[in-house]
C-alpha positions as CSV (number, residue, x, y, z in Angstrom):
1,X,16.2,14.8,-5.8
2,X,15.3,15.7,-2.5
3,X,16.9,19.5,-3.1
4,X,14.2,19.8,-6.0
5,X,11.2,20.1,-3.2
6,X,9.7,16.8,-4.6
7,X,10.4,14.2,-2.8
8,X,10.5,13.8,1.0
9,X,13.1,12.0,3.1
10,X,10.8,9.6,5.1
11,X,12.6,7.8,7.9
12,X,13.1,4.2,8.0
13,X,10.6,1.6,9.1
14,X,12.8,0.2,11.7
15,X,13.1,3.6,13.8
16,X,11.5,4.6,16.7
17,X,8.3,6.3,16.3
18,X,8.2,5.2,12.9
19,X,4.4,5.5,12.4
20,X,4.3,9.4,14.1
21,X,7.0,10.4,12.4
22,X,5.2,9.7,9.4
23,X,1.8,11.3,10.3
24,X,3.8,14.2,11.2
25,X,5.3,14.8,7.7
26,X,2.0,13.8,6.3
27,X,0.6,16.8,8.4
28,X,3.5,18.8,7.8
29,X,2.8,18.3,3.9
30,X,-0.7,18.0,3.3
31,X,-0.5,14.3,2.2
32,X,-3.7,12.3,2.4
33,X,-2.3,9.3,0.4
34,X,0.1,6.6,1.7
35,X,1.1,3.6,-0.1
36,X,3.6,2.1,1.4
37,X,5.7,0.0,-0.5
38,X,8.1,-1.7,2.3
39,X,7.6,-5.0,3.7
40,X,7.7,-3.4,7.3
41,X,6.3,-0.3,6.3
42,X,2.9,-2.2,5.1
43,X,2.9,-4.3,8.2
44,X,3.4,-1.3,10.4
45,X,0.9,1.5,8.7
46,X,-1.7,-1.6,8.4
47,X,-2.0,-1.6,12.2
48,X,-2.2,2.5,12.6
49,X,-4.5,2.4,9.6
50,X,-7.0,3.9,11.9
51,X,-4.9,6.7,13.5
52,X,-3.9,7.9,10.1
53,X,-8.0,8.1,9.3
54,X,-8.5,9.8,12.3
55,X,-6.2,13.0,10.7
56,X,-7.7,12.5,7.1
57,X,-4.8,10.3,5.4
58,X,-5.5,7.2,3.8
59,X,-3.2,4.4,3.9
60,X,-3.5,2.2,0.9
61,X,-2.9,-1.6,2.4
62,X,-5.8,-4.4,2.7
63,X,-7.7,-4.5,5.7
64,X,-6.3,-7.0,8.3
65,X,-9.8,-8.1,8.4
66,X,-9.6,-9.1,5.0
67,X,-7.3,-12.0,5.9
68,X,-3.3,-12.5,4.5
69,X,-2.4,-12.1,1.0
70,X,0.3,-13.6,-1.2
71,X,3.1,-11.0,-0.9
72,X,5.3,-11.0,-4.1
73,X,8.6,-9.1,-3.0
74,X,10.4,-7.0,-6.1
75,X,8.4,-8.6,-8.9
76,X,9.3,-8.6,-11.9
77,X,9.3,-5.8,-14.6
78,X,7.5,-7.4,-17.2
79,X,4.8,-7.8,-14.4
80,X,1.4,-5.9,-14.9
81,X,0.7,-3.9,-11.5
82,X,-2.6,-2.1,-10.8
83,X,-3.1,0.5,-8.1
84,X,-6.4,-0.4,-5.8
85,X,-8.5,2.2,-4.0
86,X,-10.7,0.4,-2.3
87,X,-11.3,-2.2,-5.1
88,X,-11.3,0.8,-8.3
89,X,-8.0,0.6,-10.1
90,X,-6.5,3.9,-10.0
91,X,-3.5,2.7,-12.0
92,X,-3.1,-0.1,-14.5
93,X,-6.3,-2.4,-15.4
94,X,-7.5,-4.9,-13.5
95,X,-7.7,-8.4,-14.9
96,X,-10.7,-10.8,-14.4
97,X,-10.8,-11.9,-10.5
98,X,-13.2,-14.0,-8.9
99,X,-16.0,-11.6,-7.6
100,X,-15.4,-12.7,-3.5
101,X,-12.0,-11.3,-4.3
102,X,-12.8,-7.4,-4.4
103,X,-15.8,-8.3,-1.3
104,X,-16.9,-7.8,1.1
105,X,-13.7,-5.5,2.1
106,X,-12.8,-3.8,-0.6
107,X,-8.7,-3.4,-1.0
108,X,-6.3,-1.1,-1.3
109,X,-2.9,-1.2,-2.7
110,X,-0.3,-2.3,-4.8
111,X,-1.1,-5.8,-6.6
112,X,-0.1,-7.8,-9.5
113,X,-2.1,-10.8,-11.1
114,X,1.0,-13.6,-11.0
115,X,0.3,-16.0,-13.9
116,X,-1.3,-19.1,-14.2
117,X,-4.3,-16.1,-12.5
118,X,-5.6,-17.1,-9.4
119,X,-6.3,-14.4,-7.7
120,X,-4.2,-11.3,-6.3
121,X,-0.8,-10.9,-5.0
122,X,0.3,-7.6,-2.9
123,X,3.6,-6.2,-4.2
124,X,6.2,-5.2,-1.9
125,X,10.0,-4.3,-1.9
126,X,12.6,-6.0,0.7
127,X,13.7,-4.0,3.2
């Protein structure tokens, strides 16, 4: 895949630098969209959010400020997802959610509605 030109090899979230070695292929590529997917990589970019704003690249996690989410690690296929740009699905429809939820930060993200619905959950691959 990565001899086809469309996909870049992005180093792993446990290597030194991680964060700049990521800004630099961002750079390097004319990426302005991040959403990482990683357990570490979502804990990692969420704390450099602001140095990747700074350059014009948007890293698609919730604001720390927002508090901790529910974190549901590989879910399952059959599991609606919905992409958030600061609260606007981008991708996949977004189910009712209590209207606190999406304010007064707005997220951004991966999330899935778990069943019985109460509230959001932010999707994540293990590491």
């Amino acid at each position: 895949m990565l001899q086809t030109g469309k996909y870049i090899q992005l180093p792993g979230a446990d290597t030194a630098a991680f964060e700049h070695a990521l800004l630099r292929i961002c750079l390097d590529s004319s990426i302005d969209v991040v959403i990482p997917l990683g357990t570490k990589e979502i804990d990692l970019l969420a704390a450099t959010k602001q140095l990747f704003a700074e350059y014009g690249i948007a890293i698609w996690v919730p604001d720390a400020a927002y508090g901790a989410f529910d974190r549901l690690v590989n879910p399952e296929r059959r599991l609606p997802l919905v992409v958030l740009n600061h609260g606007v699905a981008v991708a996949g429809e977004l189910q009712e959610v209590q209207p606190d939820m999406l304010s007064p930060v707005m997220l951004s993200g991966v999330f899935a509605q778990p069943v019985p619905m109460d509230g959001l959950a932010l999707c994540c691959i293990a590491d």
